[in-house]
VOGU-538517 format. One record per residue (C-alpha): residue number from 0; residue in three letters; chain; x, y, z. Coordinates in steps of 0.1 Angstrom, whole numbers. Example, Ala and Ser with C-alpha at 12.3 -4.5 7.8 and 13.67 -1.06 7.14 Angstrom:
# residues 2
pos = 0&code = ALA&unit = A&xx = 123&yy = -45&zz = 78 .
pos = 1&code = SER&unit = A&xx = 137&yy = -11&zz = 71 .
END
This chain:
# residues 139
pos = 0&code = UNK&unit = A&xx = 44&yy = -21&zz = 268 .
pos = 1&code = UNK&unit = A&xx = 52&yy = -47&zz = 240 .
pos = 2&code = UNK&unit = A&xx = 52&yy = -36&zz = 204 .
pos = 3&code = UNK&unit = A&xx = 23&yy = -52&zz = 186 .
pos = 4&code = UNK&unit = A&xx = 35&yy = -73&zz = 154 .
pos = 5&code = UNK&unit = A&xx = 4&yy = -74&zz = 126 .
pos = 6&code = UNK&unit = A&xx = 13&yy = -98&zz = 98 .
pos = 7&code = UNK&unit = A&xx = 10&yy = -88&zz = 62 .
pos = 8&code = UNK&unit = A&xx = -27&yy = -93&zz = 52 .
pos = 9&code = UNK&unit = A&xx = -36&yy = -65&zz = 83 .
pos = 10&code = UNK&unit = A&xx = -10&yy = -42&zz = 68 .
pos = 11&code = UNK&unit = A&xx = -22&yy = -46&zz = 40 .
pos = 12&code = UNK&unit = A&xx = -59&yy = -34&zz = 46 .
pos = 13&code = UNK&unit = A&xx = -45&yy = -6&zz = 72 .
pos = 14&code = UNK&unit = A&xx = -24&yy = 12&zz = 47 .
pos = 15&code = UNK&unit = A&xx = -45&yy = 2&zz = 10 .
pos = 16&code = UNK&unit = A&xx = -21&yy = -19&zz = -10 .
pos = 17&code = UNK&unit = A&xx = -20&yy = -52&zz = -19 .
pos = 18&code = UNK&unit = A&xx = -1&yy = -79&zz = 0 .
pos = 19&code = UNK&unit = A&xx = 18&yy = -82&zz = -34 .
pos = 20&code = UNK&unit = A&xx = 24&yy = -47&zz = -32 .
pos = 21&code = UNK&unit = A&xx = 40&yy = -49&zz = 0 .
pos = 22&code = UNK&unit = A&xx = 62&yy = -79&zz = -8 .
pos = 23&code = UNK&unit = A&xx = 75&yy = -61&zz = -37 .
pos = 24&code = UNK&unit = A&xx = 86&yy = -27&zz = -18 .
pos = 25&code = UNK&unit = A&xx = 102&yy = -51&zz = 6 .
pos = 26&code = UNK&unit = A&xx = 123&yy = -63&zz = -23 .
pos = 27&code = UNK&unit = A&xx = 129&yy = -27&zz = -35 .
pos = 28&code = UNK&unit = A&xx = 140&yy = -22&zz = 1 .
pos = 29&code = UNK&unit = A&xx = 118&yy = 5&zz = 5 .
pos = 30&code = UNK&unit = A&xx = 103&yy = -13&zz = 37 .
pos = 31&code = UNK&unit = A&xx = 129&yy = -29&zz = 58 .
pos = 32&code = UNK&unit = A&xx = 128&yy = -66&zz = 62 .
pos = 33&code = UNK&unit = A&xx = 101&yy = -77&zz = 84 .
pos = 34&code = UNK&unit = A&xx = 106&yy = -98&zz = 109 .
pos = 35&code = UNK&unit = A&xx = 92&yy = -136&zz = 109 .
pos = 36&code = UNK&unit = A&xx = 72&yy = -156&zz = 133 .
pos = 37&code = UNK&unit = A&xx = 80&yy = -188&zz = 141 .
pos = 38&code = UNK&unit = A&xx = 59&yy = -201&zz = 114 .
pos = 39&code = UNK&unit = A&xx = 75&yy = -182&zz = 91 .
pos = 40&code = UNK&unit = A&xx = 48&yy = -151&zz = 82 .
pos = 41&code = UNK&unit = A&xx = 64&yy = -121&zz = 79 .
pos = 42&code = UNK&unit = A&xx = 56&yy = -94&zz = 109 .
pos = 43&code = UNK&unit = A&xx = 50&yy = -55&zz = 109 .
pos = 44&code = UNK&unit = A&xx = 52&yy = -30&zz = 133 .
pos = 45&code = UNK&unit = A&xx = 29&yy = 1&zz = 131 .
pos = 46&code = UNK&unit = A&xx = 56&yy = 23&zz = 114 .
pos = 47&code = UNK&unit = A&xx = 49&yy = 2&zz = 84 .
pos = 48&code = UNK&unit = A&xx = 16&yy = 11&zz = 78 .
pos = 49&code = UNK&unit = A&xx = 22&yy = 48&zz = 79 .
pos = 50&code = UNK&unit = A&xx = 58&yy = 39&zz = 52 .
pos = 51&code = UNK&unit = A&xx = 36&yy = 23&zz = 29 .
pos = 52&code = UNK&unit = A&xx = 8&yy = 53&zz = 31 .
pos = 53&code = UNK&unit = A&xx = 31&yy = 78&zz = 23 .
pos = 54&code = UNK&unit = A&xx = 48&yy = 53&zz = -6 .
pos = 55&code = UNK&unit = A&xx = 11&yy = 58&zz = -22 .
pos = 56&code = UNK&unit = A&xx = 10&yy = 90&zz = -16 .
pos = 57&code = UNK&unit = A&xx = 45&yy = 93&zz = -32 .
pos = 58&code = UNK&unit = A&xx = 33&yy = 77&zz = -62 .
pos = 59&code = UNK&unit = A&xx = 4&yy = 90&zz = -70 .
pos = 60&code = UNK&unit = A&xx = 19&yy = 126&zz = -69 .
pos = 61&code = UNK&unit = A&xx = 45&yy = 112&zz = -99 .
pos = 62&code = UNK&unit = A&xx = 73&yy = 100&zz = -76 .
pos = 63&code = UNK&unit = A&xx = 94&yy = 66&zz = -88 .
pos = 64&code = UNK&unit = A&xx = 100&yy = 45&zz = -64 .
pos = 65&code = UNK&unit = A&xx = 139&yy = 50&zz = -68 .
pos = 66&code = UNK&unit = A&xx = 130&yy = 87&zz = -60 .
pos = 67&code = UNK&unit = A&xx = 106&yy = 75&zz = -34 .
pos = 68&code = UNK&unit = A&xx = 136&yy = 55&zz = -20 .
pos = 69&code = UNK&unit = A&xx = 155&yy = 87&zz = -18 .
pos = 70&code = UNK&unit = A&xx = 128&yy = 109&zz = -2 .
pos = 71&code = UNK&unit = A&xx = 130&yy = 78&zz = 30 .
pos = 72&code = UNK&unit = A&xx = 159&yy = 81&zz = 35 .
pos = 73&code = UNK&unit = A&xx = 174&yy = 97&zz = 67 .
pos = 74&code = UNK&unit = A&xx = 205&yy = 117&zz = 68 .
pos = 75&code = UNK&unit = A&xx = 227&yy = 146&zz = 66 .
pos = 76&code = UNK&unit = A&xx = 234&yy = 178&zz = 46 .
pos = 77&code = UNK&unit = A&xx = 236&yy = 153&zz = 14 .
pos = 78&code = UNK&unit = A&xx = 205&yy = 135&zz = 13 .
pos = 79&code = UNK&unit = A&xx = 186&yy = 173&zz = 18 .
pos = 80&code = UNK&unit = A&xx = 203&yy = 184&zz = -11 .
pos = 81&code = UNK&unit = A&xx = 193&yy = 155&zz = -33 .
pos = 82&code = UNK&unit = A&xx = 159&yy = 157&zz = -17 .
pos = 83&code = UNK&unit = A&xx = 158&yy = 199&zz = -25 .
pos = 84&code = UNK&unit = A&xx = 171&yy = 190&zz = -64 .
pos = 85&code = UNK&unit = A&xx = 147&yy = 163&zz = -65 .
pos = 86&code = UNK&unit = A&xx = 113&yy = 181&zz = -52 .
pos = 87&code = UNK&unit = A&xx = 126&yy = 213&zz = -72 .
pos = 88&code = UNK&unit = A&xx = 126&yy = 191&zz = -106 .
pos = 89&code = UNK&unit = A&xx = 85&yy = 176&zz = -98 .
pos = 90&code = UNK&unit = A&xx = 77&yy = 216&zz = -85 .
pos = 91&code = UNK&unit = A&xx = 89&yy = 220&zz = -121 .
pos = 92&code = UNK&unit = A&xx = 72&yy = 191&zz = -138 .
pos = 93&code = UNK&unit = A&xx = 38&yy = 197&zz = -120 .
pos = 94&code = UNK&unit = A&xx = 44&yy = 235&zz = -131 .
pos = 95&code = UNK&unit = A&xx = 45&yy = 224&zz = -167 .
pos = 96&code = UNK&unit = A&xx = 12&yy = 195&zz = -162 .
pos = 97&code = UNK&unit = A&xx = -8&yy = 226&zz = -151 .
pos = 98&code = UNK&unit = A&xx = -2&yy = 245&zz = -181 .
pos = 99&code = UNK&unit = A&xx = -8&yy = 216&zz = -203 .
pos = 100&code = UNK&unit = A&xx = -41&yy = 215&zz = -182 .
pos = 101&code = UNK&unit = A&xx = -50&yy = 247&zz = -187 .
pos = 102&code = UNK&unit = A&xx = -44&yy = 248&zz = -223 .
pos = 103&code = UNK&unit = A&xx = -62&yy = 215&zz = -229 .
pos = 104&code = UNK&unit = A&xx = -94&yy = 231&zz = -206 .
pos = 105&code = UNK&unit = A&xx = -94&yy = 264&zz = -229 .
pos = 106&code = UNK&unit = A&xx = -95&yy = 239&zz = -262 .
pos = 107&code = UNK&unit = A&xx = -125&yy = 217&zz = -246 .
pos = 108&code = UNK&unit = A&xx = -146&yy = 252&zz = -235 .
pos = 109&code = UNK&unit = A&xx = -137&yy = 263&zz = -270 .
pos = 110&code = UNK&unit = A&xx = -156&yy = 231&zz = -287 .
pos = 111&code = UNK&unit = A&xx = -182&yy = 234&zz = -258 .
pos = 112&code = UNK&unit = A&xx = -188&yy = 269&zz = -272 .
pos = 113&code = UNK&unit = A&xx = -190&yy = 257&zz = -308 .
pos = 114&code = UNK&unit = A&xx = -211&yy = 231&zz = -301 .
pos = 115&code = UNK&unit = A&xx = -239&yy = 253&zz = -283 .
pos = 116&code = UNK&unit = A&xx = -236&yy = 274&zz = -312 .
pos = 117&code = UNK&unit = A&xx = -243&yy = 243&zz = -339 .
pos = 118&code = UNK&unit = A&xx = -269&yy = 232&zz = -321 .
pos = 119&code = UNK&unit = A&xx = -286&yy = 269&zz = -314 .
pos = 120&code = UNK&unit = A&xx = -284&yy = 274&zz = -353 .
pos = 121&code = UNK&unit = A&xx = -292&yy = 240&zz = -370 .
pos = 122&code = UNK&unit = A&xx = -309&yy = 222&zz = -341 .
pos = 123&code = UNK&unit = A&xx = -320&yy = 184&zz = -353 .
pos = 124&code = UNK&unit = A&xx = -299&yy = 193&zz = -385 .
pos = 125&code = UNK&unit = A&xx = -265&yy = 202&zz = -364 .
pos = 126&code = UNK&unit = A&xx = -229&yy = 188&zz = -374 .
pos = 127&code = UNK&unit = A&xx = -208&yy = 183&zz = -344 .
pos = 128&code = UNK&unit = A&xx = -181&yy = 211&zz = -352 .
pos = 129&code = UNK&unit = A&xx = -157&yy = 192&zz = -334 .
pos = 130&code = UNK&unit = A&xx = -160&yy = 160&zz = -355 .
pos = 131&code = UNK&unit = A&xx = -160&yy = 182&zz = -385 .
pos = 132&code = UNK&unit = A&xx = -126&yy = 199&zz = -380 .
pos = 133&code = UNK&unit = A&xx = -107&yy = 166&zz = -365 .
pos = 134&code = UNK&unit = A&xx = -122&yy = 152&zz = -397 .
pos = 135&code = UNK&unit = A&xx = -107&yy = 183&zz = -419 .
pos = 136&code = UNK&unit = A&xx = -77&yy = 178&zz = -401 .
pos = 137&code = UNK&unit = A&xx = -69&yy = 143&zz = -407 .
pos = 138&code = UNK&unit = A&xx = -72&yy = 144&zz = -443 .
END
């Protein structure tokens, strides 16, 4: 059975970038060159679509695309070290988001708290407490 070549605009919609987006990953080589028709539009196999899903996916967990580069490529005891050192450093960085996170939640449920608390007391005459302290703070 022949291999079905889509061109770039199919790709495109398949995998949820932009045509830009694929031209660009072409020139940071993390797609191979794609082959050409005789008029000259660039052609994709499949195998694309599913490269440039998990290139998303790459990013939008905090991947570069130099490390995204790295994570594609195949090889031997060398590249699964890097690839180890390199997942072990986001494991790390994500570690470090989360607590951020969580401290970040505990101040917002904090001010939630005060809030209710203003508004219980004082009603129509409440001060945010919130406002009131960045306020304090920046002076």
């Amino acid at each position: 059975m022949a291999e079905v070549w889509l061109r770039i605009g199919e790709v495109a919609r398949q995998a949820g970038v932009s045509i830009d987006a694929i031209r660009y990953y072409e020139k940071r080589k993390l797609l191979p060159p794609a082959r050409r028709s005789g008029g000259g539009f660039r052609l994709f196999g499949h195998e694309t679509i599913e490269r440039l899903r998990f290139i998303k996916q790459a990013q939008d967990m905090g991947f570069s695309l130099d490390e995204t580069r790295t994570l594609l490529t195949g090889g031997g005891a060398t590249v699964c070290r890097q690839i180890r050192d390199l997942l072990q450093v986001k494991l790390e960085q994500t570690s470090e988001r989360i607590k951020a996170l969580e401290a970040f939640r505990r101040t917002l449920s904090r001010h939630l708290r005060e809030c209710n608390a203003e508004l219980a007391r004082k009603g129509a005459a409440a001060k945010c407490p919130v406002i009131v302290g960045i306020s304090r703070a920046a002076r």
